[in-house]
N, C-alpha and C positions, 0 to 999 in steps of 0.2 A: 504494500500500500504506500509508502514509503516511496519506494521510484518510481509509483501513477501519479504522487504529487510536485514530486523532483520532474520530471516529465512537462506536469501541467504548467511550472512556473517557467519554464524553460520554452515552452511556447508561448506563455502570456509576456515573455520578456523577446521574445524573437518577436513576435506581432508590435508590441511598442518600438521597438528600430523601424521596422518597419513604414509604420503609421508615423514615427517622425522623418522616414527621408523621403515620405509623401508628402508632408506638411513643405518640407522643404524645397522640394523640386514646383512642387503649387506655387508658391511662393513666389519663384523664380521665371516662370511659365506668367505666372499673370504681369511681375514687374517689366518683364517682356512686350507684352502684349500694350501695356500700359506707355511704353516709350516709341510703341509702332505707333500708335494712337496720335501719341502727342507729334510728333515725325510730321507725319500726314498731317496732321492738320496746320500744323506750320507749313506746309508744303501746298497747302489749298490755299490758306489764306495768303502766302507770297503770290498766289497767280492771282488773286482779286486785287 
Protein backbone atom coordinates (compact mmCIF):
# COMPACT_ATOMS: atom_id res chain seq x y z
CA UNK A 1 0.00 0.00 0.00
CA UNK A 2 2.98 1.98 0.62
CA UNK A 3 4.22 2.05 -3.08
CA UNK A 4 0.34 2.66 -4.50
CA UNK A 5 0.95 5.88 -2.41
CA UNK A 6 4.79 6.45 -3.21
CA UNK A 7 3.27 5.96 -6.94
CA UNK A 8 0.35 8.36 -6.56
CA UNK A 9 2.48 11.35 -5.34
CA UNK A 10 4.97 10.63 -7.93
CA UNK A 11 2.21 11.28 -10.54
CA UNK A 12 0.42 14.19 -8.72
CA UNK A 13 4.16 15.77 -8.67
CA UNK A 14 4.84 14.78 -12.43
CA UNK A 15 1.20 16.30 -13.53
CA UNK A 16 2.34 19.62 -11.46
CA UNK A 17 5.66 20.09 -13.82
CA UNK A 18 3.76 19.46 -16.19
CA UNK A 19 0.74 21.95 -15.63
CA UNK A 20 3.54 24.45 -14.91
CA UNK A 21 5.45 24.22 -18.21
CA UNK A 22 1.94 24.63 -19.65
CA UNK A 23 1.20 27.60 -17.63
CA UNK A 24 4.53 28.80 -19.08
CA UNK A 25 4.61 28.05 -22.69
CA UNK A 26 0.76 29.83 -22.51
CA UNK A 27 2.25 32.49 -21.37
CA UNK A 28 4.77 32.84 -23.91
CA UNK A 29 2.33 31.95 -26.82
CA UNK A 30 -0.12 34.74 -25.84
CA UNK A 31 2.88 37.42 -25.04
CA UNK A 32 3.58 36.51 -28.76
CA UNK A 33 0.54 36.89 -30.17
CA UNK A 34 0.01 40.02 -28.08
CA UNK A 35 3.39 41.86 -29.83
CA UNK A 36 1.91 40.44 -33.52
CA UNK A 37 -1.14 42.48 -32.59
CA UNK A 38 0.45 45.54 -31.49
CA UNK A 39 3.05 45.01 -34.87
CA UNK A 40 0.02 45.35 -37.02
CA UNK A 41 -1.53 47.76 -35.88
CA UNK A 42 1.22 50.10 -35.94
CA UNK A 43 1.65 48.82 -39.30
CA UNK A 44 -2.08 49.99 -40.29
CA UNK A 45 -2.12 52.88 -38.65
CA UNK A 46 1.59 54.17 -40.52
CA UNK A 47 -0.48 53.40 -43.90
CA UNK A 48 -3.52 55.92 -42.70
Amino acid sequence: MALRKHRTDAAIAANEADTTRIDASTYWVCLALLLAMVTLAMRIASLW
